[in-house]
C-alpha positions in Angstrom: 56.0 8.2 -26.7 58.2 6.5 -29.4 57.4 5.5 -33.1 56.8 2.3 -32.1 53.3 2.3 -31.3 52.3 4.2 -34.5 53.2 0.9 -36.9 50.2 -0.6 -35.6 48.0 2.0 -36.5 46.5 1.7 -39.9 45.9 4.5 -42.5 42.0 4.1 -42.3 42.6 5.2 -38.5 40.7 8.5 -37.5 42.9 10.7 -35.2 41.5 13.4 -33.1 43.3 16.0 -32.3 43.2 17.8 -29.2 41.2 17.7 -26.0 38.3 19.3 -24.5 34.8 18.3 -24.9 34.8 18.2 -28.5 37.6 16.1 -28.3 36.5 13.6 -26.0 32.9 13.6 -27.2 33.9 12.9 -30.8 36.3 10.4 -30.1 33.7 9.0 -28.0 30.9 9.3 -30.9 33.6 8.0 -33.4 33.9 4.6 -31.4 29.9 4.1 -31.1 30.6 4.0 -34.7 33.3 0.9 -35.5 36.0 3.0 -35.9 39.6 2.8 -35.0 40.4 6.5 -33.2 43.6 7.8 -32.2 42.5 10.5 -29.5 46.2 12.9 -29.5 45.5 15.1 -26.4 47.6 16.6 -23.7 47.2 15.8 -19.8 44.1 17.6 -18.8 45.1 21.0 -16.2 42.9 20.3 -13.1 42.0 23.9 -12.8 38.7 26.1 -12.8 37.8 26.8 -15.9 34.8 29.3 -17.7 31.7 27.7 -19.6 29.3 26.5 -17.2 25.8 27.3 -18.1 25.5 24.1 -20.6 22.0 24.6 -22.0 19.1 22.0 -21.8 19.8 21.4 -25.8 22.9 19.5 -24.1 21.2 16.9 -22.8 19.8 14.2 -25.6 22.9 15.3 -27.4 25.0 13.4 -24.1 22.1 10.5 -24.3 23.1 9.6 -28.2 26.5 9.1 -26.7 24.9 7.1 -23.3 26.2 10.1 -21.2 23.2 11.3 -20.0 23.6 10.0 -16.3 26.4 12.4 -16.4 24.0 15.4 -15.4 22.4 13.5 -12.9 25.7 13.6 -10.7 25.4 16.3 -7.1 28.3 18.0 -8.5 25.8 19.8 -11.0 23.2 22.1 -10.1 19.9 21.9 -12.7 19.3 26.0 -13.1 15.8 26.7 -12.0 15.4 30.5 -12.3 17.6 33.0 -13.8 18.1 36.7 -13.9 18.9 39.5 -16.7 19.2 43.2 -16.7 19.4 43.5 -20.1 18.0 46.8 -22.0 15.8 47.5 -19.2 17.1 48.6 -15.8 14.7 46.1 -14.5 16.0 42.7 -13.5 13.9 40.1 -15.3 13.2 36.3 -14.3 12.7 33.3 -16.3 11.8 30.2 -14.6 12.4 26.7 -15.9 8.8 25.6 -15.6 8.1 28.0 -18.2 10.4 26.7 -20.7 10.5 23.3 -22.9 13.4 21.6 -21.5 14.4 23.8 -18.5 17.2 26.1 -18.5 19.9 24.0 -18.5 22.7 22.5 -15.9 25.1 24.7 -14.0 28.1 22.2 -13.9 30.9 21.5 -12.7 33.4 21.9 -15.9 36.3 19.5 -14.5 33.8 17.0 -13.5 32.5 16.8 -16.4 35.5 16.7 -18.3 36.8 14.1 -16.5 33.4 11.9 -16.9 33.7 12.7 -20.5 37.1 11.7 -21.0 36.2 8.3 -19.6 34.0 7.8 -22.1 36.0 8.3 -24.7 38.5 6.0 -23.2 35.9 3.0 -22.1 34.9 2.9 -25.7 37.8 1.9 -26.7 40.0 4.8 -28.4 43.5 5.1 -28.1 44.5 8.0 -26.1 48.0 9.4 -26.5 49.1 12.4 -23.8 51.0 14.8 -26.2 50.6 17.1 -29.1 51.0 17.2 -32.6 53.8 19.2 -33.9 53.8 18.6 -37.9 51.0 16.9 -39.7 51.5 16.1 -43.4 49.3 15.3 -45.7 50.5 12.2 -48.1 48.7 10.9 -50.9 47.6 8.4 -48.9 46.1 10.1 -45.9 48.4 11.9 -42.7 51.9 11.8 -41.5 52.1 12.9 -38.2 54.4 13.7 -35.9 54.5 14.9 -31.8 56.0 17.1 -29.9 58.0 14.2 -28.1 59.1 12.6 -31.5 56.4 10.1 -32.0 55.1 9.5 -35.7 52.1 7.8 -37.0 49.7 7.9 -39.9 46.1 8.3 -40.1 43.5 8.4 -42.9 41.4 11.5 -41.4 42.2 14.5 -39.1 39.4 15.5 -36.9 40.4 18.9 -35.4 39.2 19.8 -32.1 42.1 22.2 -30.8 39.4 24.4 -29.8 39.7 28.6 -31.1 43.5 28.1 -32.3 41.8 25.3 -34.8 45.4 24.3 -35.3 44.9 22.4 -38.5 41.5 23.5 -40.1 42.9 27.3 -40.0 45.9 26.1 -42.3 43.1 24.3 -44.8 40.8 26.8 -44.8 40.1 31.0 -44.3 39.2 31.6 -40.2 37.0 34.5 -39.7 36.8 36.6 -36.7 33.9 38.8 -36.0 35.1 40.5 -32.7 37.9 40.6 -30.4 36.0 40.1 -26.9 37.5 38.8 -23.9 36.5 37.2 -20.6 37.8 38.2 -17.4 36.9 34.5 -15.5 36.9 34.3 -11.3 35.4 31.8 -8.6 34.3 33.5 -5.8 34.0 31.4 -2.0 32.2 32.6 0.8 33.5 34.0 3.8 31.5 32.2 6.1 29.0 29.2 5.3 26.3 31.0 7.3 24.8 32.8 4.7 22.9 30.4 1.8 23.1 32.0 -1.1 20.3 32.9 -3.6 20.8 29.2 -6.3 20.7 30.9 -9.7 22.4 32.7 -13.0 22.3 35.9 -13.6 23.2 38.1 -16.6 24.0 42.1 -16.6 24.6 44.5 -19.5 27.0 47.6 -18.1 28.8 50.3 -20.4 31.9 48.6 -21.2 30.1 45.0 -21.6 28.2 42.6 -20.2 28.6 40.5 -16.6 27.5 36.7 -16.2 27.4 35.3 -12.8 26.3 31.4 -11.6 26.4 29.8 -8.5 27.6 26.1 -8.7 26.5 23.1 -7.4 29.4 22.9 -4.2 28.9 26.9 -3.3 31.4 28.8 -5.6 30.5 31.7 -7.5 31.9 31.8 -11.0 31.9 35.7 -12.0 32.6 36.5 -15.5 33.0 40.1 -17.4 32.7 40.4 -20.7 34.3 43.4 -22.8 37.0 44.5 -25.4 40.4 44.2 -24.7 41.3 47.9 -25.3 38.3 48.6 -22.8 39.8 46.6 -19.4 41.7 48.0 -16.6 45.4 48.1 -17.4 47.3 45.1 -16.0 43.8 43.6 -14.6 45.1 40.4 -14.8 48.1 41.2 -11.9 45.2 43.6 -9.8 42.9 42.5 -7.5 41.9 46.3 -6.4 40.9 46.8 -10.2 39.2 44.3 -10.1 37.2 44.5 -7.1 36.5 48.1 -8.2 35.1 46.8 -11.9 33.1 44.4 -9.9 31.8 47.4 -7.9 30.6 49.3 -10.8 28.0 46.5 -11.4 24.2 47.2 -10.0 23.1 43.4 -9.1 26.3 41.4 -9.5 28.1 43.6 -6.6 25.1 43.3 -4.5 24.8 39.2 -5.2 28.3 39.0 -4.0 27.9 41.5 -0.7 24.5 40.0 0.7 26.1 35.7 -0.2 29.2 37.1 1.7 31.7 36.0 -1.6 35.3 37.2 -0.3 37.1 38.6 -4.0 40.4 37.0 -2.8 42.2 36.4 -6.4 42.8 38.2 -9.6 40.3 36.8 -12.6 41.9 34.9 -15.6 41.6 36.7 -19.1 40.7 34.2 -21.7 39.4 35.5 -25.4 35.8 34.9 -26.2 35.5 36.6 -29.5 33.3 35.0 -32.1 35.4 33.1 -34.8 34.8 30.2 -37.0 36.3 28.5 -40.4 34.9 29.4 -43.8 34.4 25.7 -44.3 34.8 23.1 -41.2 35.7 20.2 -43.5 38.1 19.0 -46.4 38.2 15.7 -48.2 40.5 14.2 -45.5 39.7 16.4 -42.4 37.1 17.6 -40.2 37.0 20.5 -37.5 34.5 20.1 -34.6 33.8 22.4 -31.7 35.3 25.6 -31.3 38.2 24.7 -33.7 35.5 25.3 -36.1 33.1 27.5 -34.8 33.2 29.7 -31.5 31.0 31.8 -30.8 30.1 34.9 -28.4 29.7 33.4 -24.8 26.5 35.1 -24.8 24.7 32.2 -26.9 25.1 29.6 -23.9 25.7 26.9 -26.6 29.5 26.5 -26.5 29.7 23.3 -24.9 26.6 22.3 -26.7 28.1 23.4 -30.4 31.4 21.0 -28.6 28.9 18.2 -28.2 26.5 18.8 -31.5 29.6 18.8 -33.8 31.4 16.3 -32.2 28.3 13.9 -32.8 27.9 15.0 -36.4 31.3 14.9 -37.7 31.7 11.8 -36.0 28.2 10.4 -38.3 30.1 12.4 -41.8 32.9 10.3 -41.2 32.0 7.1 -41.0 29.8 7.9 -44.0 32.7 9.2 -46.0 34.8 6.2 -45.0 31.7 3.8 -46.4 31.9 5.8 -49.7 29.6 8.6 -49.6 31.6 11.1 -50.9 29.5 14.1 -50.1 29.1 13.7 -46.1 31.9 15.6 -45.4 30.6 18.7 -47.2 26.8 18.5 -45.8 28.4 18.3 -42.5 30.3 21.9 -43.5 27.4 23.1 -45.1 25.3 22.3 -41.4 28.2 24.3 -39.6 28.0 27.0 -41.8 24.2 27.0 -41.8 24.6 27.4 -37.9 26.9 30.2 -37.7 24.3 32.1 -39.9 21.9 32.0 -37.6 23.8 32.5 -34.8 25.0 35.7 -36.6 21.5 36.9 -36.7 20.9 36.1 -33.2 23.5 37.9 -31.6 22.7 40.8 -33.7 18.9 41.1 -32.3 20.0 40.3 -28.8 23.1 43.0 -28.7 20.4 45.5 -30.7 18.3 45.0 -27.4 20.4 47.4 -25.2 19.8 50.9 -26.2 21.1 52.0 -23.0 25.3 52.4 -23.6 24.7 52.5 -27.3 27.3 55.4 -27.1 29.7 53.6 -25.6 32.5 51.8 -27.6 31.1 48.3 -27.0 28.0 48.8 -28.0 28.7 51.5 -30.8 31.3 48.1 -32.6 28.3 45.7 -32.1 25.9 47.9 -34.0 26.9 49.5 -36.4 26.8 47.8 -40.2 31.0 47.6 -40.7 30.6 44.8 -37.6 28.4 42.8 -39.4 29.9 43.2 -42.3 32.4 40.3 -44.0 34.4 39.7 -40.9 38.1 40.0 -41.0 40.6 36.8 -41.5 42.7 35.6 -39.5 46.3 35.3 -40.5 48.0 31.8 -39.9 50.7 33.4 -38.2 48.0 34.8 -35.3 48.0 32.2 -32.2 50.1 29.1 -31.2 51.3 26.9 -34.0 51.6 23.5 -35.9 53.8 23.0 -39.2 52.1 22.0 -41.6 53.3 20.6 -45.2 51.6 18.6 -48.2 52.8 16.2 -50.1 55.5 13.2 -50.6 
């Protein structure tokens, strides 16, 4: 990209930074509302990827955006039942029927990247492939400036550069409650003789907790949850450790014998700690999915935070650009207002398994110190993007 294109652009133009489903969505949402977006994302990875239990909450969220049809594709499956063995050693089932809503979609989360991404683009926002390297802050609104040299200017940043919140991180404190991580695989079958049992299951161990989901075309994705200091040593590099870790569960091990799931690769390690900013907005910037709030995988409402926010900022916006001065800050009160309760929430639902509560895992998630102020994050923690004020 060259400077060229960014003379066009106005200073009342919104640029979204970063990609992803808030990204997408809240370009997308942006458009539905008249307004000029600059959507600054990098070429999407083609690559399996965790998150995808995306829960029934999801889905008039996607129809305010005229997405809906998007669940309806046979790459998704709709989750019908579901299984936990949490703080009982019995495995317990919930059914759909039983619940307002359903349980949610088990999807496919390239495909529905990729459908998302189209909508952004259909509705008209500008999409450029890059990253931002320095963003400025003028008197009139944003320099910016890619990693390939491009520069442009923009009125408001919406930041949705997911957990490294690259800009609202640098405005505001970031808090971190934990330091989980995900170990993330995508198990096939052996044979295609075998049908596998069509649901999600959840199971609490020692060190953690296990999630497992069969999608729509057959794959099993197979996630552990735990601290970092409590995995395997070089898990990432081992497929023996990790077919041994695997092995210590009770019903994930025995999901994956009896479907006949070959553990052929080593699992990704991704971090899934809870972390969010003190405030996701400013007078000329907004944060929106997990750049401003991520939370413990254990909710099921990541991609549904990605969605919720997206639409919401994109609504405080366009109401701060018509004049209303205090949108921006109802829409960080509603964000703040939400990690609150999510706070409480995981604190019941962790407080639920008495079984390990000797074990390190459990001990840090119960005791008063974690639920204390959590700690902040230093700007120097994670990838970065200069940024300077002024001139």
């Amino acid at each position: 990209m060259t400077a060229d294109p960014a003379r066009s652009l106005s200073e009342g133009t919104v640029a979204v930074i970063g990609g992803g489903i808030a990204g997408a969505a809240a370009s997308a949402a942006l458009r539905l509302r008249g307004l000029p977006v600059l959507w600054i994302a990098p070429p999407r990875e083609d690559r399996p990827r965790a998150g995808e239990s995306l829960a029934a909450a999801a889905r008039p969220l996607l129809e305010t955006l005229g997405a809906g049809r998007f669940l309806d594709r046979p790459v998704h499956r709709r989750m019908e039942t579901s299984f936990s063995n949490w703080g009982t050693r019995a495995l317990l089932e919930r059914s759909a029927m039983a619940l307002p809503g359903g349980l949610g979609t088990a999807i496919d989360r390239n495909a529905f990247e990729k459908d998302l991404l189209g909508l952004a683009l259909d509705s008209g926002a500008t999409r450029l492939p890059t990253s931002v390297h320095t963003a400025c802050r003028t008197d009139s609104g944003w320099w910016l400036r890619t990693i390939d040299g491009g520069t442009l200017t923009a009125g408001l940043l919406v930041d949705a550069t997911g957990r490294s919140s690259l800009i609202g991180r640098r405005m505001t404190v970031m808090r971190r409650q934990d330091r989980m991580i995900a170990a993330v695989a995508f198990l096939r079958q052996r044979s295609s003789d075998i049908d596998p049992t069509r649901t999600t299951l959840i199971e609490a161990v020692p060190d953690g907790w296990w999630y497992a989901s069969l999608l729509a075309d057959g794959c099993l994705a197979v996630n552990h949850y735990t601290d970092p200091d409590l995995l395997p040593r070089g898990l990432g590099r081992d497929q023996e450790a990790w077919g041994r870790l695997i092995a210590d569960t009770c019903y994930i091990s025995k999901w994956i014998d009896t479907g006949g799931f070959e553990i052929a690769q080593v699992p990704d390690l991704t971090s899934a700690g809870s972390t969010w900013l003190d405030r996701a907005a400013g007078p000329d910037w907004i944060a929106v999915g997990d750049a401003a709030a991520a939370f413990d995988p254990l909710s099921a409402h990541g991609m549904t935070t990605a969605l919720w926010t997206a639409i919401n900022a994109a609504e405080a916006v366009s109401r701060s650009l018509a004049g209303d001065t205090a949108a921006l800050d109802a829409y960080a009160d509603r964000v703040a207002d939400g990690v609150a309760r999510f706070r409480a929430e995981q604190t019941a639902i962790y407080r639920r398994e008495r079984r390990f509560a000797r074990h390190p895992f459990w001990t840090r998630r119960n005791t008063p110190a974690h639920h204390a102020q959590p700690e902040p994050i230093r700007s120097t923690e994670g990838r970065q993007t200069e940024l300077t004020t002024g001139g």
